[in-house]
C-alpha positions in Angstrom: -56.1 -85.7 -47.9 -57.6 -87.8 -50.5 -60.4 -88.8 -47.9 -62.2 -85.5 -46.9 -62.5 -85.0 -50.6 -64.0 -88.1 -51.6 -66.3 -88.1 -48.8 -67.4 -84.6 -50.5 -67.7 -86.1 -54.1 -70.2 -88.6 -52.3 -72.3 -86.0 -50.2 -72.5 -83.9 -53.2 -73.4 -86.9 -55.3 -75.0 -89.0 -53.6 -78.6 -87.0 -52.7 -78.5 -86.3 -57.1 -79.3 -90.3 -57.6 -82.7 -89.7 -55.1 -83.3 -86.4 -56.7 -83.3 -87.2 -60.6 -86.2 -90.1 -60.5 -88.4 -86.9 -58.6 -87.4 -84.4 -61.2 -88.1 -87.0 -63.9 -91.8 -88.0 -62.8 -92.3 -84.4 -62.4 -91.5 -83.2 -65.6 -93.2 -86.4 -67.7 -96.5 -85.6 -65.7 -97.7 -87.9 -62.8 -100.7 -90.0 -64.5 -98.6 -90.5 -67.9 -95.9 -91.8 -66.2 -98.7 -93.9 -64.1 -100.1 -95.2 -67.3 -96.4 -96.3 -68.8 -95.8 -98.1 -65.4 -99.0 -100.1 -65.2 -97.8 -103.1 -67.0 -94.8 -103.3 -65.0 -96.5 -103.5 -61.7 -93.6 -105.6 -60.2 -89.4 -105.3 -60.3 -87.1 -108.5 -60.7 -85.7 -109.9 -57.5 -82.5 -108.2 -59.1 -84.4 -105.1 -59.2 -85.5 -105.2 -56.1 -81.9 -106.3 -54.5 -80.2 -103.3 -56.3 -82.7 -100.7 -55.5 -82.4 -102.1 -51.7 -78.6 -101.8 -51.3 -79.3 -98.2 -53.1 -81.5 -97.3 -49.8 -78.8 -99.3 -47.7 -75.5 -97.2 -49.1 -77.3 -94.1 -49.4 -78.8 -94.6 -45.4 -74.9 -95.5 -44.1 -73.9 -92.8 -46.2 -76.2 -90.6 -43.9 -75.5 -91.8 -40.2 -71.7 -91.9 -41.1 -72.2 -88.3 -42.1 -74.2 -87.5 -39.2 -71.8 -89.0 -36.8 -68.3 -87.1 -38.3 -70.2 -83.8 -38.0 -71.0 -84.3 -34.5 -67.5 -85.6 -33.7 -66.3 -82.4 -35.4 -68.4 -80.3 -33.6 -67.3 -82.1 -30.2 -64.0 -81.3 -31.3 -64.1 -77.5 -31.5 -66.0 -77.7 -28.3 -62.8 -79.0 -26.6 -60.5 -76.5 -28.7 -62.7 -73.7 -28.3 -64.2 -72.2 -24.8 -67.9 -71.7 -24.5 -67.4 -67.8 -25.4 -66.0 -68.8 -28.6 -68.5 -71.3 -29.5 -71.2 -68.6 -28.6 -69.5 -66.0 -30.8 -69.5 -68.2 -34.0 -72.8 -69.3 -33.8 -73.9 -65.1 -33.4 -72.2 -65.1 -36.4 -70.1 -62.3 -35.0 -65.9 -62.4 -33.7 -64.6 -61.5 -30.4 -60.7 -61.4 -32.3 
């Protein structure tokens, strides 16, 4: 039970830590935030690693998400007939 759940937390979570640096250069105004930056043209090898495993965990996160839904979907296709499937996705019930 504990495993649906926390695969939740981290689809709910997980797209916030891409979001916040765009809502953050957004607000503080795009040449401001280009004139801060210009001194720090590049990151650490330890910046660079942990921003790298970021893209890394948050890509996996993304194709292992991709793949359950499509095994989920393949599994009401075997529980449900073809009528069924057609009825849910008219958004109407044949019950």
């Amino acid at each position: 039970m504990a495993r649906p759940r926390l695969r939740a937390l981290m689809a709910g979570v997980l797209p916030c830590s891409s979001v916040s640096p765009a809502i953050r250069t957004s607000t503080a105004g795009l040449s401001e935030a280009l004139k801060q930056a210009g001194g720090r043209i590049s990151e650490s090898k330890r910046q660079q690693c942990f921003r790298r495993s970021l893209v890394t965990a948050e890509t996996a996160v993304a194709t292992l998400l991709l793949v359950e839904s499509l095994l989920l979907l393949k599994s009401f296709s075997r529980r449900a007939g073809p009528s069924e499937l057609a009825a849910v996705a008219s958004g109407g019930s044949d019950r």
